[in-house]
PyMOL Python script that loads the backbone (N, CA, C, O; Angstrom):
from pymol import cmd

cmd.read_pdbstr("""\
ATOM      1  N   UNK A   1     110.448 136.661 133.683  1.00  0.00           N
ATOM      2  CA  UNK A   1     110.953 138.012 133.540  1.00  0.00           C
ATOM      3  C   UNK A   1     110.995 138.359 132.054  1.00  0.00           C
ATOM      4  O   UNK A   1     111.225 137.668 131.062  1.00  0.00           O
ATOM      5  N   UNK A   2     110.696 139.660 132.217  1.00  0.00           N
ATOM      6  CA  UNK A   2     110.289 139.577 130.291  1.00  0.00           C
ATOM      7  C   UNK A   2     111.963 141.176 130.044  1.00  0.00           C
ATOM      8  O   UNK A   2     112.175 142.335 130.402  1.00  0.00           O
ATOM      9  N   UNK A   3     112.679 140.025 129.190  1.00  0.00           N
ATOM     10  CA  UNK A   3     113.329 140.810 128.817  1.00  0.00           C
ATOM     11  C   UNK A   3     113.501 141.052 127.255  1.00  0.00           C
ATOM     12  O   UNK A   3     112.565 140.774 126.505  1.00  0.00           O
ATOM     13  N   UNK A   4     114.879 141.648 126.685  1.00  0.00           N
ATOM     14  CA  UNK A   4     114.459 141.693 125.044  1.00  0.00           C
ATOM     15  C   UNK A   4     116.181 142.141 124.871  1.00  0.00           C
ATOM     16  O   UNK A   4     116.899 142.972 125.425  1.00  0.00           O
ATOM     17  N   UNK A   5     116.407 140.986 123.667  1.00  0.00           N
ATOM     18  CA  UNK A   5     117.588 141.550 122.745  1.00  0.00           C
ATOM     19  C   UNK A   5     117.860 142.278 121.567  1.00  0.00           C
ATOM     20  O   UNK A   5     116.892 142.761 120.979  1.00  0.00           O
ATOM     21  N   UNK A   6     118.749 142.412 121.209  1.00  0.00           N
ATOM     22  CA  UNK A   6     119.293 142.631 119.796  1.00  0.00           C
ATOM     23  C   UNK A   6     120.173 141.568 119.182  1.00  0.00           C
ATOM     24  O   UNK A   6     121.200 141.105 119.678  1.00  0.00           O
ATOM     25  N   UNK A   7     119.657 141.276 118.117  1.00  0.00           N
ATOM     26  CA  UNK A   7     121.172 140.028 117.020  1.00  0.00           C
ATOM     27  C   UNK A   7     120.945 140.619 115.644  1.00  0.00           C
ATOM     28  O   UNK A   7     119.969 140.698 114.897  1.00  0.00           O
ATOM     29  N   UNK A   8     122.413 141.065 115.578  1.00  0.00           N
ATOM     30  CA  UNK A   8     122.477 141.051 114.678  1.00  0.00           C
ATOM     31  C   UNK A   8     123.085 140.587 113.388  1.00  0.00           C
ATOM     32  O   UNK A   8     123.726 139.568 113.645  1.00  0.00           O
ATOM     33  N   UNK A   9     123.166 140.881 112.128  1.00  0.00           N
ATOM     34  CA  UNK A   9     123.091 139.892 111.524  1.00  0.00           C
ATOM     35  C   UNK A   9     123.956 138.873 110.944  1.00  0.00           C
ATOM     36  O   UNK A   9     123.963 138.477 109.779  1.00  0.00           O
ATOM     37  N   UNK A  10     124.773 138.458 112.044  1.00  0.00           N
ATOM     38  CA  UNK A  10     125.871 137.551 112.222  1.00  0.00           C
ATOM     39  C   UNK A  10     125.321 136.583 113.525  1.00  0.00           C
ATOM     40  O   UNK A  10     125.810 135.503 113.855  1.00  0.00           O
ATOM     41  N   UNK A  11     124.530 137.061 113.966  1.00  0.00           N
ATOM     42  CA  UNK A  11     123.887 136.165 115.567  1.00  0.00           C
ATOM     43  C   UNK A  11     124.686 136.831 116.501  1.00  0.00           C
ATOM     44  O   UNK A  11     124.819 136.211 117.557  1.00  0.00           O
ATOM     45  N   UNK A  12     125.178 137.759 116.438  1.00  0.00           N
ATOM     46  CA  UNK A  12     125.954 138.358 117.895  1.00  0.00           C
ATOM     47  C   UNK A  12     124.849 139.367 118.724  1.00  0.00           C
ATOM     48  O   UNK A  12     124.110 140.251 118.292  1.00  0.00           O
ATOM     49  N   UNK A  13     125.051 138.871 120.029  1.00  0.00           N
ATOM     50  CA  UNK A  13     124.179 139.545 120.982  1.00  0.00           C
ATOM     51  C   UNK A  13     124.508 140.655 120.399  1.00  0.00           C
ATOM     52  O   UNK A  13     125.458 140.697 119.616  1.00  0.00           O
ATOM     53  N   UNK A  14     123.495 142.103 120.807  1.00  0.00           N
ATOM     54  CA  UNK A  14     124.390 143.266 120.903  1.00  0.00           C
ATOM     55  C   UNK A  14     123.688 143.883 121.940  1.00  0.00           C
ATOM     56  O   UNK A  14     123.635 145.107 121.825  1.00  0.00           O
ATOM     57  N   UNK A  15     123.255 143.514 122.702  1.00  0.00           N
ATOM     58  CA  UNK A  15     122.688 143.865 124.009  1.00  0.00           C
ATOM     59  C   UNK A  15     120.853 144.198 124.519  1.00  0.00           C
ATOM     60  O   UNK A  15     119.975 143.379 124.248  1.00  0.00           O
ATOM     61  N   UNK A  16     120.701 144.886 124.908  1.00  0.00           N
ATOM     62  CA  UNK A  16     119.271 145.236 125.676  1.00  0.00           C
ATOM     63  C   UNK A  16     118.886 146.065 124.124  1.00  0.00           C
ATOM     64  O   UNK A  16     119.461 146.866 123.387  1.00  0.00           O
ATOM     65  N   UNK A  17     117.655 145.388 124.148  1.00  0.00           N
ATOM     66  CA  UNK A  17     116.404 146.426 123.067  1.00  0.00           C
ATOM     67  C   UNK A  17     115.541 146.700 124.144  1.00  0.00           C
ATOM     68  O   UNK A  17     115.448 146.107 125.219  1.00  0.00           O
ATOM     69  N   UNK A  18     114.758 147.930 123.607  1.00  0.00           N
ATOM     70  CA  UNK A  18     113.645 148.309 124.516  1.00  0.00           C
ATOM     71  C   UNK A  18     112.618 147.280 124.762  1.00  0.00           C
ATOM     72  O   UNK A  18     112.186 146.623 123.815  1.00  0.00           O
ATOM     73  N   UNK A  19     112.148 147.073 126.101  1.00  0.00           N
ATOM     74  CA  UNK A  19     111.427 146.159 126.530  1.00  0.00           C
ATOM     75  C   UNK A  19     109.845 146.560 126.142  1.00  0.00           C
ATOM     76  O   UNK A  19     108.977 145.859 126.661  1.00  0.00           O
ATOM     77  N   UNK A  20     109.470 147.535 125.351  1.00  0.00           N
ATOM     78  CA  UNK A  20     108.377 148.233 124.724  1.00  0.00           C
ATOM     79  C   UNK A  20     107.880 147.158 123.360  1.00  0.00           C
ATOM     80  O   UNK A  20     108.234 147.115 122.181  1.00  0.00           O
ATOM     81  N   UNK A  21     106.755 146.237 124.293  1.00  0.00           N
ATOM     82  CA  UNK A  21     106.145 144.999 122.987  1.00  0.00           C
ATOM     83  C   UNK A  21     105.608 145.870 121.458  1.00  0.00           C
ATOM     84  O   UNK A  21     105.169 145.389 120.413  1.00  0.00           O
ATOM     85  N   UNK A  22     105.892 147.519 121.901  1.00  0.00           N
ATOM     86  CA  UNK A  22     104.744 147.922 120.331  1.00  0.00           C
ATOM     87  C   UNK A  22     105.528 147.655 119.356  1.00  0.00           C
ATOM     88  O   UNK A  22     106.751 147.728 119.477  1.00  0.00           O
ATOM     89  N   UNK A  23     104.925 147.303 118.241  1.00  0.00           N
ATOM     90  CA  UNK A  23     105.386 146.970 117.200  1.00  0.00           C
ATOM     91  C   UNK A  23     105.445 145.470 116.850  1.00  0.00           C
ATOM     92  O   UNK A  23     105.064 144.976 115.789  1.00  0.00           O
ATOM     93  N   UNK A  24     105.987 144.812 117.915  1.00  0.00           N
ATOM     94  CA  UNK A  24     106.630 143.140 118.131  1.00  0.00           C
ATOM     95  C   UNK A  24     105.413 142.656 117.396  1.00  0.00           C
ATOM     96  O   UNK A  24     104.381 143.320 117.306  1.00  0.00           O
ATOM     97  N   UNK A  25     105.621 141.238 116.777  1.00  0.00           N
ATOM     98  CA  UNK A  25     105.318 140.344 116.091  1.00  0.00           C
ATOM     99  C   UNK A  25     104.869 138.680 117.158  1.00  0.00           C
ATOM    100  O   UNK A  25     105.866 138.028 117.468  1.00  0.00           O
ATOM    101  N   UNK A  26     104.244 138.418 117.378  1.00  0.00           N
ATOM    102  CA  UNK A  26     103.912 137.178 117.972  1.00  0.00           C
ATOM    103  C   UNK A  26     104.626 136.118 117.069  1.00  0.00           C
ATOM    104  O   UNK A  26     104.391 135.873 115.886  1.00  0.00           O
ATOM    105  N   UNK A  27     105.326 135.685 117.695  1.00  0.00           N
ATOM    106  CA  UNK A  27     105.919 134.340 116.797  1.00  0.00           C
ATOM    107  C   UNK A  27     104.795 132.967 116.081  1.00  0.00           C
ATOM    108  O   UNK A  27     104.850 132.161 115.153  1.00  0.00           O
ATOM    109  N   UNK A  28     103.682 133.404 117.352  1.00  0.00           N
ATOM    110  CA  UNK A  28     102.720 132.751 116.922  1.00  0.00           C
ATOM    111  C   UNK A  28     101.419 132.653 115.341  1.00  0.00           C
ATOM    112  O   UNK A  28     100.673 131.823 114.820  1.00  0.00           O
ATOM    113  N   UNK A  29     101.845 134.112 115.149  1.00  0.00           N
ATOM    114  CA  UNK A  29     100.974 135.099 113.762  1.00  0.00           C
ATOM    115  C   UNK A  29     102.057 135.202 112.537  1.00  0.00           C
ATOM    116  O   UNK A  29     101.990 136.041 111.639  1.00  0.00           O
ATOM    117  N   UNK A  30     103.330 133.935 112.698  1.00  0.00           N
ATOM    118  CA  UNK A  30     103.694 134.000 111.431  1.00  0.00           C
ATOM    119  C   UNK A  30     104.112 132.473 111.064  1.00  0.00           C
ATOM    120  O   UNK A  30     105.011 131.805 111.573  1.00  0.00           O
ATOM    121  N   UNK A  31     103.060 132.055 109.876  1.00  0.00           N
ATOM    122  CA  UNK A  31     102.912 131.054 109.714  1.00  0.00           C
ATOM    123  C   UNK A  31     103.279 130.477 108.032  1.00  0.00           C
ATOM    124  O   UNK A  31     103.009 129.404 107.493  1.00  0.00           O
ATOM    125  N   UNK A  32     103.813 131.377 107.654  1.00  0.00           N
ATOM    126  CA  UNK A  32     103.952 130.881 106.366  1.00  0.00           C
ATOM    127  C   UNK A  32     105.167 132.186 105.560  1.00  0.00           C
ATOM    128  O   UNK A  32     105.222 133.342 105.979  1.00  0.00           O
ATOM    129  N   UNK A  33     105.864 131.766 104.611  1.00  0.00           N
ATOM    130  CA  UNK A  33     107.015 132.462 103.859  1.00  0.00           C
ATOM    131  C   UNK A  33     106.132 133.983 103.195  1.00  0.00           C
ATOM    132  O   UNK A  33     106.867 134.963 103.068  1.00  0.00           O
ATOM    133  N   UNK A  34     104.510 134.187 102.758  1.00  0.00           N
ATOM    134  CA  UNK A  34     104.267 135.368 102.592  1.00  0.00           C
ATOM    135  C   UNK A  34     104.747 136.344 103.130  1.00  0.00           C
ATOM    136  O   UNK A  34     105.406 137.276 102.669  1.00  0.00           O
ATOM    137  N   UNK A  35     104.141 135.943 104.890  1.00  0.00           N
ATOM    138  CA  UNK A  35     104.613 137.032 106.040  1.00  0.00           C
ATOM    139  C   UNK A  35     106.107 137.456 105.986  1.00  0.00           C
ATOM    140  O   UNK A  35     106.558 138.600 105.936  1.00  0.00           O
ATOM    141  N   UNK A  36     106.705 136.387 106.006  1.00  0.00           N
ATOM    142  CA  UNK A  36     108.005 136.773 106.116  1.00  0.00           C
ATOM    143  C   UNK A  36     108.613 137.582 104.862  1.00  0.00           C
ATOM    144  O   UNK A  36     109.454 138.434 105.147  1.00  0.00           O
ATOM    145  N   UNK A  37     108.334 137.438 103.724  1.00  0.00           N
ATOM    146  CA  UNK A  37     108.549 138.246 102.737  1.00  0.00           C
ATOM    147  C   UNK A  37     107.770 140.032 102.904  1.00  0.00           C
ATOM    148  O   UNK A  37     108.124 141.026 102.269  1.00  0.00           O
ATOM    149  N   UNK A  38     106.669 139.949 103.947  1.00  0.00           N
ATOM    150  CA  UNK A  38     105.933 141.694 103.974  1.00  0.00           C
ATOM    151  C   UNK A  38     107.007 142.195 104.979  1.00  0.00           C
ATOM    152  O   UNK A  38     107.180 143.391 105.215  1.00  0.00           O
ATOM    153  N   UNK A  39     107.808 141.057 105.628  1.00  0.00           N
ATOM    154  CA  UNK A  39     108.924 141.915 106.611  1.00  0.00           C
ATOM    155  C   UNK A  39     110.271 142.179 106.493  1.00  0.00           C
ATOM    156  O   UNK A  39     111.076 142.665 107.288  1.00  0.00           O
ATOM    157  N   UNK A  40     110.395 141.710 105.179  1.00  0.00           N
ATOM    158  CA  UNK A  40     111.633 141.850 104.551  1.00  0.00           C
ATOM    159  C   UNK A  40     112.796 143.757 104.491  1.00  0.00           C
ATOM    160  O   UNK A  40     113.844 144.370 104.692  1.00  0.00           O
ATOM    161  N   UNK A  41     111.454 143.726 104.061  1.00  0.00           N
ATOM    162  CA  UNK A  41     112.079 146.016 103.796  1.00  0.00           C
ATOM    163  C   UNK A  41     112.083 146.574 105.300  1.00  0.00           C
ATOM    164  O   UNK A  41     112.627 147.645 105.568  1.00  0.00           O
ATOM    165  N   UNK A  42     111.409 145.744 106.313  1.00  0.00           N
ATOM    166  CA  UNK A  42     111.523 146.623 107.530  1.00  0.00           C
ATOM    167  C   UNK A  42     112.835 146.670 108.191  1.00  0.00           C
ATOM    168  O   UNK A  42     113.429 145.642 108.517  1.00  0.00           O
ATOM    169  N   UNK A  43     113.392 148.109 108.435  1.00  0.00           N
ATOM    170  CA  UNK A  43     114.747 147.863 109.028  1.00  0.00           C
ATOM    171  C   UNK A  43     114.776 147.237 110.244  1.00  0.00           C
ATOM    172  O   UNK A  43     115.757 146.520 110.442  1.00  0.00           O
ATOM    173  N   UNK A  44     114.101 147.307 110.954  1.00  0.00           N
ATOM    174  CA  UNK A  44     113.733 146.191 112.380  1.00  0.00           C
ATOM    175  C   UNK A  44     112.637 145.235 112.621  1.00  0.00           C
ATOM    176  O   UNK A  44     111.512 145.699 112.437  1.00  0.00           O
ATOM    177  N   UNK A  45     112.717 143.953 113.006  1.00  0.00           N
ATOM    178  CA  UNK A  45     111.540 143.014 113.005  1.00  0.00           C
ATOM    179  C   UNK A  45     111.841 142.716 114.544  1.00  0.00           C
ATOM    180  O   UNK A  45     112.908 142.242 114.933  1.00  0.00           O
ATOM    181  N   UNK A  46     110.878 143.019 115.286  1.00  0.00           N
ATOM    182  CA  UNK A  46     110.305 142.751 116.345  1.00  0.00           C
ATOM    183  C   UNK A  46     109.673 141.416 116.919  1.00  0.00           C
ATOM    184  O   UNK A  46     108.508 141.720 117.178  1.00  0.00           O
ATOM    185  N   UNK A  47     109.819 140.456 117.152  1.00  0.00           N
ATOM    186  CA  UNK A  47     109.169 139.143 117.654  1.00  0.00           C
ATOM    187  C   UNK A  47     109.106 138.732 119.019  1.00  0.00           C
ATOM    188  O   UNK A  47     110.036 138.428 119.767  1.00  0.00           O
ATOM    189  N   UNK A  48     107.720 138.770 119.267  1.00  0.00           N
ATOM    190  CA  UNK A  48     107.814 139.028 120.846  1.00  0.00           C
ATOM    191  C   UNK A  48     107.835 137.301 120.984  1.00  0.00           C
ATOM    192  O   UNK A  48     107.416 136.688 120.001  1.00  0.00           O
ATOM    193  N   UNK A  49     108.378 136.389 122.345  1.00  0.00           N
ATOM    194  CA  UNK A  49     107.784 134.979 122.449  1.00  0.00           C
ATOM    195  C   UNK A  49     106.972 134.923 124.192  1.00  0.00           C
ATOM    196  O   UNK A  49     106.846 135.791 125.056  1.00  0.00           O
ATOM    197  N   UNK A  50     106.668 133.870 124.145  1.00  0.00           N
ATOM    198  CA  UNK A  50     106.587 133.573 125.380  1.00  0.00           C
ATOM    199  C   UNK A  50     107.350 132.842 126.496  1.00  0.00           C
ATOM    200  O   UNK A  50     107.076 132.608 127.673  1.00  0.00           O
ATOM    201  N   UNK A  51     108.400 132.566 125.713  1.00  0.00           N
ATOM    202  CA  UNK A  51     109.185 132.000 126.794  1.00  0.00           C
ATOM    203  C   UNK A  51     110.487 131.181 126.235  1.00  0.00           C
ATOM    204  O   UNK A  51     110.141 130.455 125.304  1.00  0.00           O
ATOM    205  N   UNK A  52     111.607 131.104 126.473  1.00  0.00           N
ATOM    206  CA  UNK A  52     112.911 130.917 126.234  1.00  0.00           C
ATOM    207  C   UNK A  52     112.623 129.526 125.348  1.00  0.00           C
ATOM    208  O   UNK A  52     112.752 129.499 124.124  1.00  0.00           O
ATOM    209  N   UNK A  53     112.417 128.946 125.752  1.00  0.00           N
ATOM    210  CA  UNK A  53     112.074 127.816 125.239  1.00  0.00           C
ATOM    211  C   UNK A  53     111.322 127.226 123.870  1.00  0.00           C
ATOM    212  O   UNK A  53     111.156 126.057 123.521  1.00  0.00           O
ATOM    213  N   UNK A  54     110.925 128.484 123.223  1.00  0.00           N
ATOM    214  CA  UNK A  54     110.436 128.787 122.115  1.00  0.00           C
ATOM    215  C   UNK A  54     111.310 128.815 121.032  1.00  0.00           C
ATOM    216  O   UNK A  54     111.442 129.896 120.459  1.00  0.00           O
ATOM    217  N   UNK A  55     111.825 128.020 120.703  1.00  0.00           N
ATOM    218  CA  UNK A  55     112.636 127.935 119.229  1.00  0.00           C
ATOM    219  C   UNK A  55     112.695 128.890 117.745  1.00  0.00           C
ATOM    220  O   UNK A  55     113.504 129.285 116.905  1.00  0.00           O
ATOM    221  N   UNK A  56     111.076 128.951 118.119  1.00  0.00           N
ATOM    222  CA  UNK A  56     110.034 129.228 116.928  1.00  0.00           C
ATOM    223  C   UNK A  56     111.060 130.907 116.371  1.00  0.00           C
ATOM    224  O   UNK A  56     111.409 130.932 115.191  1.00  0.00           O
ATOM    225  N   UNK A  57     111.344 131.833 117.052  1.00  0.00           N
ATOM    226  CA  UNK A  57     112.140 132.789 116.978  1.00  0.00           C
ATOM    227  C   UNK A  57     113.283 132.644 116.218  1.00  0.00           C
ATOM    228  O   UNK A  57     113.084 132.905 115.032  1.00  0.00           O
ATOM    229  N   UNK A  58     114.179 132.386 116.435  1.00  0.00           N
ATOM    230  CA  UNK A  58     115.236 131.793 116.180  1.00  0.00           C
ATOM    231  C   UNK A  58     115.330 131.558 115.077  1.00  0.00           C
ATOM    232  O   UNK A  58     116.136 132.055 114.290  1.00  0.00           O
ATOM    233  N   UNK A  59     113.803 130.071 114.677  1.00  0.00           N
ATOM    234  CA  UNK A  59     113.528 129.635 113.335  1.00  0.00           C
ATOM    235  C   UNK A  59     113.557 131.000 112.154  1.00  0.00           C
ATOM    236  O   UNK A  59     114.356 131.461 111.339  1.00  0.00           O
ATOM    237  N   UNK A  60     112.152 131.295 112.643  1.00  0.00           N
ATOM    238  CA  UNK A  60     112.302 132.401 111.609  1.00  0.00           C
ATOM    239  C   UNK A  60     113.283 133.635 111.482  1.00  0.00           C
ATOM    240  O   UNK A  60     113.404 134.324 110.469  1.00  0.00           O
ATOM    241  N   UNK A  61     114.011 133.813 112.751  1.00  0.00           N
ATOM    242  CA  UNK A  61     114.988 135.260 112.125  1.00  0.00           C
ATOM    243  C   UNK A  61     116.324 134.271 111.216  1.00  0.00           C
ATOM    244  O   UNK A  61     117.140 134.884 110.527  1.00  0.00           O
ATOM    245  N   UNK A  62     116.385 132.776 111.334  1.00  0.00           N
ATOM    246  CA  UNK A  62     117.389 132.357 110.382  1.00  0.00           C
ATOM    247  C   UNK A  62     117.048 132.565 109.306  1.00  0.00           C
ATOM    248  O   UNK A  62     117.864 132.860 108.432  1.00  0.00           O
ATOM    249  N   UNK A  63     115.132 132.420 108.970  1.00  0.00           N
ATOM    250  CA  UNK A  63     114.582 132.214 107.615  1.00  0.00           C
ATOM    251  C   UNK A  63     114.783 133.833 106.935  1.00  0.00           C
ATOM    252  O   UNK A  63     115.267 133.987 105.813  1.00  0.00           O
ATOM    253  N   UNK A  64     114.381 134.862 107.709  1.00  0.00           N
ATOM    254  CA  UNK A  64     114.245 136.040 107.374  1.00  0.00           C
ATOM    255  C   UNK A  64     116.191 136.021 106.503  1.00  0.00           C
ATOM    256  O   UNK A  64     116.438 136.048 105.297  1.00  0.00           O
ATOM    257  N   UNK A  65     117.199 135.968 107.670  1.00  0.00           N
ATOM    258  CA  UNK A  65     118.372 136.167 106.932  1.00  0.00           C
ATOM    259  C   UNK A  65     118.858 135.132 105.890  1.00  0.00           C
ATOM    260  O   UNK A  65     119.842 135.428 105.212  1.00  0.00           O
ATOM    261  N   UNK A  66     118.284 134.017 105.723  1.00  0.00           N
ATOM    262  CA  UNK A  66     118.330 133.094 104.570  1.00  0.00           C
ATOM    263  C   UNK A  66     118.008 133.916 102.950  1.00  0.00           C
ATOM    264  O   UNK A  66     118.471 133.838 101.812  1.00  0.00           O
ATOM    265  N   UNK A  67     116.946 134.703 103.651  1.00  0.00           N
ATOM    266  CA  UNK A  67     116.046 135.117 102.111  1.00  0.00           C
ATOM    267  C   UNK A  67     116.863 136.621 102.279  1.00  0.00           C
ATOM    268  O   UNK A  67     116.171 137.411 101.636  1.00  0.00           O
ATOM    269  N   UNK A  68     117.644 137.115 102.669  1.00  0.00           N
ATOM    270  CA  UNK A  68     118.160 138.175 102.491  1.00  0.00           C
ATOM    271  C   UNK A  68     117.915 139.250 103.340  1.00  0.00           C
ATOM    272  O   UNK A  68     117.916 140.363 102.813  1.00  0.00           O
ATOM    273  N   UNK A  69     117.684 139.163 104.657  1.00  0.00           N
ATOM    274  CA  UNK A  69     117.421 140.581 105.340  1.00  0.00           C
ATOM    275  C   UNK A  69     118.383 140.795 106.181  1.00  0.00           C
ATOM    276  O   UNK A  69     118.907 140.065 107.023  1.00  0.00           O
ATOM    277  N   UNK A  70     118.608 142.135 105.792  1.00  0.00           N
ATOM    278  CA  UNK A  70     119.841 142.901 106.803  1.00  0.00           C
ATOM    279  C   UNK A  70     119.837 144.075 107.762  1.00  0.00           C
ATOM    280  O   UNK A  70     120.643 144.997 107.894  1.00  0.00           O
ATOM    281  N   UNK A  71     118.331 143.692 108.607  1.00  0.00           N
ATOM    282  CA  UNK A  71     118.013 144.836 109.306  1.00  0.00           C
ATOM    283  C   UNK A  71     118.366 144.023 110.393  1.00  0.00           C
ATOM    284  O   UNK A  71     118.911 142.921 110.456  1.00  0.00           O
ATOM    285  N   UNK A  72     117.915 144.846 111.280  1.00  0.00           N
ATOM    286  CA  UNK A  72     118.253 144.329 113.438  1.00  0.00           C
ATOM    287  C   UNK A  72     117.038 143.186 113.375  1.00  0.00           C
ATOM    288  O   UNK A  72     116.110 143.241 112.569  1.00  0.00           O
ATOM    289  N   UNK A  73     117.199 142.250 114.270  1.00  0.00           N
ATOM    290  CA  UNK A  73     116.029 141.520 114.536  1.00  0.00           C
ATOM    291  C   UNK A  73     115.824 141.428 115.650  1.00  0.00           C
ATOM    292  O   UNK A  73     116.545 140.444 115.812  1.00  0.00           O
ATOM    293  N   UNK A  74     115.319 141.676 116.912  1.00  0.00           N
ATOM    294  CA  UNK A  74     114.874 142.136 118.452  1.00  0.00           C
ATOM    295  C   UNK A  74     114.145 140.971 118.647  1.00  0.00           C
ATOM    296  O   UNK A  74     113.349 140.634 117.771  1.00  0.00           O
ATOM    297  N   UNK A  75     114.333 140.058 120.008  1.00  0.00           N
ATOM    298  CA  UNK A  75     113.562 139.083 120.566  1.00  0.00           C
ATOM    299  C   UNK A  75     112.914 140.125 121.845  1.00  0.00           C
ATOM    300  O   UNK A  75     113.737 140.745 122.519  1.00  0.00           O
ATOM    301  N   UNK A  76     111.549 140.276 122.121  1.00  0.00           N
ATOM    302  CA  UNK A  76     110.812 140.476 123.624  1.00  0.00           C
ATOM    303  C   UNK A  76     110.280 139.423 124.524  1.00  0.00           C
ATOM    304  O   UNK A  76     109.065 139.618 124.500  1.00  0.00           O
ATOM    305  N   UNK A  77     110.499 138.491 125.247  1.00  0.00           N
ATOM    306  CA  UNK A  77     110.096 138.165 126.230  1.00  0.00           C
ATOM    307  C   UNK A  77     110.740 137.205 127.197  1.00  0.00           C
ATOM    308  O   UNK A  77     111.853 137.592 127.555  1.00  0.00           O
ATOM    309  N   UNK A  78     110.466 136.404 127.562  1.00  0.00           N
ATOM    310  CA  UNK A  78     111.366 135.709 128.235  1.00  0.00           C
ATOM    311  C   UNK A  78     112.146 134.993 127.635  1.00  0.00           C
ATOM    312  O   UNK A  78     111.738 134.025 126.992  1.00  0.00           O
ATOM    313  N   UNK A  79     113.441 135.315 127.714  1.00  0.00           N
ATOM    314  CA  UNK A  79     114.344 134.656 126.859  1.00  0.00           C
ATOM    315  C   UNK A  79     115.776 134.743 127.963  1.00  0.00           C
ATOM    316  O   UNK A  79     115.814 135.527 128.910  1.00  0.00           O
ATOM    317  N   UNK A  80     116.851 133.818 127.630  1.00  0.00           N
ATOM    318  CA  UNK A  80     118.006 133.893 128.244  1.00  0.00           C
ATOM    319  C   UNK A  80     119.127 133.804 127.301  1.00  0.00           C
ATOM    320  O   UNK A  80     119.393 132.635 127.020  1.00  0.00           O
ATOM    321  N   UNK A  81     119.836 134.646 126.751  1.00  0.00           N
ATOM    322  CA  UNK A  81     120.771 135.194 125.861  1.00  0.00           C
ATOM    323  C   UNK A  81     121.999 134.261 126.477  1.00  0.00           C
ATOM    324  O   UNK A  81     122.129 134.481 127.681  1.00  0.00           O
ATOM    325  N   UNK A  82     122.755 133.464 126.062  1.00  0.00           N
ATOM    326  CA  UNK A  82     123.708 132.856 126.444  1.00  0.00           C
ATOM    327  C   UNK A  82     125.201 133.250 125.710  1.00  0.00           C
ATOM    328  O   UNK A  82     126.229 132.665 126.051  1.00  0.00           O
TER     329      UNK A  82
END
""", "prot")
cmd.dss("prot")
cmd.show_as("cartoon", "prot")
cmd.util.cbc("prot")
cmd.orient("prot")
């Protein structure tokens, strides 16, 4: 089931983001600290995964707020928000 959150930037759920992949980011197409620095100014970063079990998300929205970003960060796909 492909659903999608919001965390923001404390890690608190804040509920349903639009389930609309445009925009989203493949967790898979970011592979290095450049990328993550061209997504820095965007007020929302989009990362779609494939499946809950994908860490890889997670990884990088810690890295994004490590280096300073204070926009929304939206997970799309199968994921289970606990």
């Amino acid at each position: 089931m492909r659903r999608a959150v919001r965390i923001n930037r404390n890690g608190v759920f804040l509920g349903k983001a639009s389930h609309n992949l445009e925009g989203a980011i493949s967790v898979e197409d970011i592979n290095d600290f450049e990328q993550l620095d061209a997504l820095m100014k965007q007020p929302v970063v989009r990362l779609s995964i494939e499946g809950f079990a994908d860490g890889r998300a997670l990884s990088i929205a810690r890295q994004l707020r490590l280096r300073g970003f204070e926009g929304s960060v939206e997970l799309v796909g199968d994921i289970l928000p606990d």
